[in-house]
KEMIRO-691769 format. One line per field, with one value per residue (C-alpha): y, z, x; residue in three letters; residue number from 1. Coordinates in steps of 0.02 Angstrom, whole numbers, plus 50000, padded with zeros to 5 digits. Layout:
REM KEMIRO-691769
c2 <- Y/...
c3 <- Z/...
c1 <- X/...
aa <- ALA/...
i <- NUM/...
This chain:
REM KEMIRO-691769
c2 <- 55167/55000/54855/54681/54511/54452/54275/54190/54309/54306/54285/54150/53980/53887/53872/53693/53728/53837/53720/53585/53681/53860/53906/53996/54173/54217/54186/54268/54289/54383/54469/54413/54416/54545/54416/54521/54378/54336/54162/54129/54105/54258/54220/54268/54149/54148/54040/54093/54025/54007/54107/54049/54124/53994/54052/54128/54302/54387/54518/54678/54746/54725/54884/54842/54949/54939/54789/54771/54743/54795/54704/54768/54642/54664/54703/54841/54753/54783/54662/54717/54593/54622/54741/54843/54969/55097/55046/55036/54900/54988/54855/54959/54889/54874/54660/54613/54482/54349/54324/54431/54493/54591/54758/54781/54992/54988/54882/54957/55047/55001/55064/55097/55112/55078/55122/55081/55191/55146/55115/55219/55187/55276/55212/55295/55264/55250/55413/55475/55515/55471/55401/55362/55278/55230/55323/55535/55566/55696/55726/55600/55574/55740/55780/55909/55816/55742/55582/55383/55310/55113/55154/55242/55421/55514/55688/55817/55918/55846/55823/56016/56061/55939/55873/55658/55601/55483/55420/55410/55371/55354/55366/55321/55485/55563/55549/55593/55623/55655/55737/55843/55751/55879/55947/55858/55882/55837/55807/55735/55760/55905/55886/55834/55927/55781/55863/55955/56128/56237/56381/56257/56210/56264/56172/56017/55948/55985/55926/55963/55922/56061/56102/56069/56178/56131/56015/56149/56108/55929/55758/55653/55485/55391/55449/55354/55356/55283/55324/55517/55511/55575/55547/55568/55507/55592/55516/55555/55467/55613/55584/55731/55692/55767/55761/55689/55666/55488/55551/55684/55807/55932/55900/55952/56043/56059/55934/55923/55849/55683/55713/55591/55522/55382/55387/55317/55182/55118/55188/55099/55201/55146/55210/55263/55216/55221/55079/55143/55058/55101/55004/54857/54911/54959/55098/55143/55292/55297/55152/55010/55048/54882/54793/54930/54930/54722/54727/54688/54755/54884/54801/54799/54967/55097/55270/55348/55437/55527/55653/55603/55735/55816/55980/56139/56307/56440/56492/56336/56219/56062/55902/55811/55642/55521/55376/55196/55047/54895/54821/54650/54628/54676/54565/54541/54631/54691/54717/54748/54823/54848/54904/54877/54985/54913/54786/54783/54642/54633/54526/54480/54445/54257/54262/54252/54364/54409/54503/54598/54705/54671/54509/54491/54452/54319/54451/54431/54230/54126/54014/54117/54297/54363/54537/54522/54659/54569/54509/54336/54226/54171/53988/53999/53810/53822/53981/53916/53832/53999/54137/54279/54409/54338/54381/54536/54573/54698/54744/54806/54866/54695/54560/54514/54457/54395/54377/54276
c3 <- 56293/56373/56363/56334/56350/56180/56213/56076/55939/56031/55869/55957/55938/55819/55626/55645/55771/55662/55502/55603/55694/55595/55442/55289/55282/55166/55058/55082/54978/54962/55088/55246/55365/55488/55474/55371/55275/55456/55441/55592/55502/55485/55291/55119/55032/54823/54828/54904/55094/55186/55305/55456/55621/55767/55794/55637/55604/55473/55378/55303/55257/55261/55244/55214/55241/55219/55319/55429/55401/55490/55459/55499/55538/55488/55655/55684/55783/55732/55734/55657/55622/55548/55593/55720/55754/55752/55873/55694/55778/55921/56027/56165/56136/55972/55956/55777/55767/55684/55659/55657/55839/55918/55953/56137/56138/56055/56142/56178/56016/55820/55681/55496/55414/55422/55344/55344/55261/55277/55472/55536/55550/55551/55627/55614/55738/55675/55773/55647/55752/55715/55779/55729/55794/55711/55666/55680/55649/55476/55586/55507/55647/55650/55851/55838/55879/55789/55893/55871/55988/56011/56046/55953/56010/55945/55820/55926/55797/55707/55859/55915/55765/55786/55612/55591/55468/55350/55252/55288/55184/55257/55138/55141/55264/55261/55297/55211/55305/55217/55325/55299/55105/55032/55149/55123/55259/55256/55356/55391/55232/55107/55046/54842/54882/54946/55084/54938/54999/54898/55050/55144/54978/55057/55210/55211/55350/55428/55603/55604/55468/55352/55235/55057/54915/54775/54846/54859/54720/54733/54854/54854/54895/54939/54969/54902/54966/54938/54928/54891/54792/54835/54759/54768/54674/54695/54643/54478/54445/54447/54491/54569/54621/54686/54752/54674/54492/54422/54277/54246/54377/54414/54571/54619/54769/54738/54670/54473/54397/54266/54123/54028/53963/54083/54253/54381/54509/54585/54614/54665/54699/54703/54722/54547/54458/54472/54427/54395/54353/54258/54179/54205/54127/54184/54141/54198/54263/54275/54273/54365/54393/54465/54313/54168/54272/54291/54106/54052/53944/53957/53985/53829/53852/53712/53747/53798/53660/53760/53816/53939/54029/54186/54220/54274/54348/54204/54208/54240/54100/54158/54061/54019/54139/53983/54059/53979/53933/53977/53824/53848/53948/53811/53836/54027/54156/54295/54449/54590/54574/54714/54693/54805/54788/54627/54593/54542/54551/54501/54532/54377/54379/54338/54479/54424/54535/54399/54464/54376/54410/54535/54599/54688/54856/54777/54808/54638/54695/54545/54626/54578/54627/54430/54385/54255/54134/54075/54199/54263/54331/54509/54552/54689/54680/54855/54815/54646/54702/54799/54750/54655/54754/54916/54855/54881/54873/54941/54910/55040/54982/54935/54967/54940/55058/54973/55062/55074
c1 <- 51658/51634/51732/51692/51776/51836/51894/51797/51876/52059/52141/52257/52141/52249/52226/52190/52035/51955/51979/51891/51746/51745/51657/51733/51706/51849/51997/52169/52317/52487/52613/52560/52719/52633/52482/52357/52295/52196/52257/52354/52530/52640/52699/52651/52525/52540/52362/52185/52191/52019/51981/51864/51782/51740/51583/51520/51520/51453/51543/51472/51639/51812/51947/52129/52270/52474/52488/52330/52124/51987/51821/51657/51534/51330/51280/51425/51543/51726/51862/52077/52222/52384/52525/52504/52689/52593/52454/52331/52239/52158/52185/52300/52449/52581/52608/52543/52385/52380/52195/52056/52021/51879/51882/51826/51830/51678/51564/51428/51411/51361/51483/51441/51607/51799/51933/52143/52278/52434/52464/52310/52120/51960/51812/51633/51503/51312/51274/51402/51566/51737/51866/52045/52203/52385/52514/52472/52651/52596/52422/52305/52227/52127/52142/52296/52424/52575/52587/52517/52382/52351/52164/52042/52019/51875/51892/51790/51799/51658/51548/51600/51521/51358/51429/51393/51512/51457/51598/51783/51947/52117/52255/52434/52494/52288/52100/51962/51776/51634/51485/51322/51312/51433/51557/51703/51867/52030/52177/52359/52494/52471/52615/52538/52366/52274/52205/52109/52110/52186/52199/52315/52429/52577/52558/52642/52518/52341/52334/52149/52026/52014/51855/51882/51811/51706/51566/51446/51318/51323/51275/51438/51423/51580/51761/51913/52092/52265/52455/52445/52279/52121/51941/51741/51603/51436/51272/51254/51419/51539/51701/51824/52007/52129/52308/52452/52458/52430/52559/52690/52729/52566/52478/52322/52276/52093/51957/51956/51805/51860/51733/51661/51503/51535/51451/51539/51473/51643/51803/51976/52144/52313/52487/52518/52344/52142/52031/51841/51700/51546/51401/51509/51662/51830/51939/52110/52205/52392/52500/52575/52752/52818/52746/52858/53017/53019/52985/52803/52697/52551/52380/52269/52175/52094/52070/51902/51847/51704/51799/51918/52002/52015/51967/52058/52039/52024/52217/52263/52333/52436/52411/52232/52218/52148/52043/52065/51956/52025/51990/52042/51874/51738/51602/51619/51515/51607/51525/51651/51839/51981/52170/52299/52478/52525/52379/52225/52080/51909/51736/51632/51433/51464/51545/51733/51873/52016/52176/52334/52478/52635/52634/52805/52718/52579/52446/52353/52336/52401/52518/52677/52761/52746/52685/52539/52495/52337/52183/52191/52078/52101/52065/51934/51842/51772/51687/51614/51459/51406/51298/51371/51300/51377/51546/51640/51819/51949/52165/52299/52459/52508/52365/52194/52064/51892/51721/51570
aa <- UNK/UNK/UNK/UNK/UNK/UNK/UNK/UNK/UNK/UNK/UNK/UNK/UNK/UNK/UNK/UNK/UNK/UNK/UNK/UNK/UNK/UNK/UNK/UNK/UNK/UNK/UNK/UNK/UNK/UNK/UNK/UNK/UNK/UNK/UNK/UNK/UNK/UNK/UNK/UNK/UNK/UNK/UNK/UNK/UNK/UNK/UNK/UNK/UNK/UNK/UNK/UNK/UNK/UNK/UNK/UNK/UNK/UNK/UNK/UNK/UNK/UNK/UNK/UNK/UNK/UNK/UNK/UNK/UNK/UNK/UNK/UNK/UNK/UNK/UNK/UNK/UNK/UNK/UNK/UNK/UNK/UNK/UNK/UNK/UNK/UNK/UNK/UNK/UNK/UNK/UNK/UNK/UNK/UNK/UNK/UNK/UNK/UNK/UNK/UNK/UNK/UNK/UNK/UNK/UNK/UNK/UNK/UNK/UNK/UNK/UNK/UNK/UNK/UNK/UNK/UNK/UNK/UNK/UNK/UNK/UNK/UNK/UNK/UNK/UNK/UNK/UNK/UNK/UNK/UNK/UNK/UNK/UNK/UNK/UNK/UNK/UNK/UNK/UNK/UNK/UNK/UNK/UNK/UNK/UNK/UNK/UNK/UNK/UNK/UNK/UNK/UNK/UNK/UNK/UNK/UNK/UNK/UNK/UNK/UNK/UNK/UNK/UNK/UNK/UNK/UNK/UNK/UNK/UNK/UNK/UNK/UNK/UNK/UNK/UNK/UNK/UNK/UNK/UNK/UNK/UNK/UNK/UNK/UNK/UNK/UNK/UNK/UNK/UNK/UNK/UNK/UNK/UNK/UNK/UNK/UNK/UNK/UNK/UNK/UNK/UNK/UNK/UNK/UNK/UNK/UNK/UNK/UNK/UNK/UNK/UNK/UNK/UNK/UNK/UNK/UNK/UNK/UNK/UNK/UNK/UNK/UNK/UNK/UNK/UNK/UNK/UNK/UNK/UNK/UNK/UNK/UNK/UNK/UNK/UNK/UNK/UNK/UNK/UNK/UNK/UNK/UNK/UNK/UNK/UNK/UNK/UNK/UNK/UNK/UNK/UNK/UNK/UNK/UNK/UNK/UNK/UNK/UNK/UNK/UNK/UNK/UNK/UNK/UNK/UNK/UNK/UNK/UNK/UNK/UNK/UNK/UNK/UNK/UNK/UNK/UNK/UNK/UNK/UNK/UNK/UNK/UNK/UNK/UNK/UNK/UNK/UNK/UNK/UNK/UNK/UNK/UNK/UNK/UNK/UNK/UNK/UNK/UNK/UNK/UNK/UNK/UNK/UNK/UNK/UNK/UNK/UNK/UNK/UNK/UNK/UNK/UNK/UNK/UNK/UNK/UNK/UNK/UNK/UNK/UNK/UNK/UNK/UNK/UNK/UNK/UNK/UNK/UNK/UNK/UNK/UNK/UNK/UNK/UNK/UNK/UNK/UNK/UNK/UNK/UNK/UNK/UNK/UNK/UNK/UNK/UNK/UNK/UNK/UNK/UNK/UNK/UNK/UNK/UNK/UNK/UNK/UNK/UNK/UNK/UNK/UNK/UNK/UNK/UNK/UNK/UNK/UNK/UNK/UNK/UNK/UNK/UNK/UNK/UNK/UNK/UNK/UNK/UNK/UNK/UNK/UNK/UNK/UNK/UNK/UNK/UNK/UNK/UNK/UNK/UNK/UNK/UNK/UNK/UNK/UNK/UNK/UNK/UNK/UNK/UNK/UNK/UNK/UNK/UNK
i <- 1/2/3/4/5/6/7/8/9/10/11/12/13/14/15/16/17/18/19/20/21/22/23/24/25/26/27/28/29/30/31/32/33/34/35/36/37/38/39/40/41/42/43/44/45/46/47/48/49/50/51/52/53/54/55/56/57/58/59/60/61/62/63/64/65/66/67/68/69/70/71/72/73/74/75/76/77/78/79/80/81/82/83/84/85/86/87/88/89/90/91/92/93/94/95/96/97/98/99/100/101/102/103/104/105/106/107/108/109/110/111/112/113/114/115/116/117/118/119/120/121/122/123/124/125/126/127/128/129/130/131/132/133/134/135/136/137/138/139/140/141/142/143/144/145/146/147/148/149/150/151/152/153/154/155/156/157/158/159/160/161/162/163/164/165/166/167/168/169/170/171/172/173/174/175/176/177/178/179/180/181/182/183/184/185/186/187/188/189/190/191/192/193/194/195/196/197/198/199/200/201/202/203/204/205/206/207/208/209/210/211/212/213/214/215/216/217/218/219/220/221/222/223/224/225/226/227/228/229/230/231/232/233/234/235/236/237/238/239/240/241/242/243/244/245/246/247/248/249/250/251/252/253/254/255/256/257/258/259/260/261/262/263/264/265/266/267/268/269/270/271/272/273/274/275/276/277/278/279/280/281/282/283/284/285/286/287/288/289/290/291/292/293/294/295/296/297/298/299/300/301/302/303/304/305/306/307/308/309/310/311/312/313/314/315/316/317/318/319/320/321/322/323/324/325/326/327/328/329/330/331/332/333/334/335/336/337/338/339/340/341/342/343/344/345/346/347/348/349/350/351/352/353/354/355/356/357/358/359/360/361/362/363/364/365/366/367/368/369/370/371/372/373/374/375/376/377/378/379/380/381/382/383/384/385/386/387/388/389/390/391/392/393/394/395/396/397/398/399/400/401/402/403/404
């Protein structure tokens, strides 16, 4: 692929610049000392920070990883910022950025989704072939190999097979593609069955991506990754995960459908808990474990009395996986939900963005480093006059980055 001269989204015009010529795009907050908040400064913010581009761009999506983001813009352009040891950004080389900066490999071609894990990236061209870069140390990046690369390389395994993937999802030390509607493929660690193939449980890695079972009968939609977790939601709202458990010690090495009588439009992972989202409510997997060992309460959630469990195979009998209402919320309609490692935040229809969970790096944006067990409302003035439906948000490992 083609490259092409980035100057005017460098990522090294100064802060002040863009606050005089640039218009907002975004809001920032939390650890930002590898400069993943895309502001310019290299230090964690406890308060939303604006975010600008000098010229406008608009952004169709934004994917944030352990310490970088990648932002995909609505006429698939890509541009990465943040922390880049690993060569995560793409950009050739492994000097962390600041602000957001263009992505020259790609010129030349449109993309339709991104995604970050924890210092690796996927990229998926609209023609439907991937392409990863980062760290490929546990063989996340799908090509074979057990080595990083600073610029994307593609996975010919996919285009071998005249397979377009649709979807991707890179976890903390895996990837996830989705191609075909229902094949679903893993690669990188195994180590907690988050690959998802249960022929390959013993394997601590896959260097290549790997089929996974149990998709057969069914169109997923989206895939979801983070830490050690896996997940899927097809279209009628079913959700399947798989990998390490949320609670106690049984693992899962193959999808396990979560029943309930809830379907499921969204679906947020974390380190140690699951946010989901359905008809405008939020329930809760797991737990946050930074918020119980610094000595706050649970959050205010009720069980799911429509049976909430997770399946197993027919000899198999670990414990259920109960789903929680966050009950605290009855009477507000949810419409967007995102969960960093240990934090969770969440986008109402009147337009308010609430957060909770560990706060020691400012990520959940309320002007202090405090873990909260209980949803709080984030002071956003500047966004207040805008349109609901213009806002989107979206958690790393320990920050926030909001959209217009």
């Amino acid at each position: 692929m083609e490259e092409v001269s980035s100057s005017k989204y460098s990522g090294n015009e100064s802060k002040e610049e863009d606050e005089e010529a640039g218009e907002v795009w975004g809001w920032s907050w939390g650890a930002g000392t590898d400069g993943q908040l895309g502001t310019g400064f290299f230090q964690d913010e406890h308060l939303p920070q604006p975010l600008r581009f000098f010229p406008p761009l608009s952004i169709a999506r934004i994917a944030c990883g352990g310490a970088h983001s990648i932002a995909l813009t609505g006429d698939g352009r890509v541009l990465s910022w943040g922390r880049s040891d690993h060569g995560q950004l793409g950009h050739g080389d492994h000097n962390n950025c600041g602000k957001p900066k263009l992505l020259k490999f790609f010129e030349g071609s449109k993309l339709k989704c991104v995604s970050a894990g924890w210092s690796h990236s996927a990229f998926v061209t609209d023609t439907g072939r991937l392409f990863t870069c980062g760290n490929g140390y546990f063989g996340q990046l799908g090509n074979g190999e057990i080595q990083s690369c600073n610029v994307p390389s593609e996975v010919t395994f996919f285009s071998s097979k005249d397979a377009e993937v649709e979807d991707i999802a890179c976890g903390m030390r895996h990837t996830l593609a989705l191609a075909n509607g229902n094949r679903v493929y893993g690669f990188g660690s195994n180590r907690y069955g988050q690959v998802g193939n249960i022929a390959v449980g013993a394997q601590k890695s896959c260097k290549l991506p790997e089929l996974t079972d149990g998709f057969e009968n069914c169109k997923v939609q989206a895939l979801f990754a983070n830490g050690d977790h896996s997940a899927a939601l097809t279209d009628n709202g079913q959700l399947y995960i798989w990998g390490r458990a949320f609670t106690g010690k049984v693992n899962y090495f193959h999808p396990r459908i979560v029943h309930s009588s809830s379907k499921f439009s969204q679906v947020a992972l974390g380190w140690h808990h699951a946010v989901l989202l359905s008809d405008g409510e939020v329930y809760m997997m797991g737990n946050y474990r930074h918020v119980q060992h610094r000595g706050s309460t649970s959050a205010n959630v009720v069980p799911d009395q429509s049976r909430p469990s997770l399946t197993t195979g027919a000899n198999e009998n670990p414990p259920l996986l109960s789903l929680q209402k966050v009950e605290v919320l009855k009477g507000v309609r949810v419409v967007q939900i995102a969960s960093g490692a240990e934090h969770s935040a969440l986008l109402t229809d009147k337009g308010s963005i609430m957060t909770w969970g560990w706060g020691e790096h400012g990520q959940l944006g309320l002007g202090d480093t405090c873990d909260q067990a209980l949803p709080q409302t984030v002071n956003l003035e500047e966004a207040s006059s805008l349109a609901t439906v213009r806002l989107a948000l979206y958690c790393g490992s320990g920050f926030t980055i909001v959209t217009r």
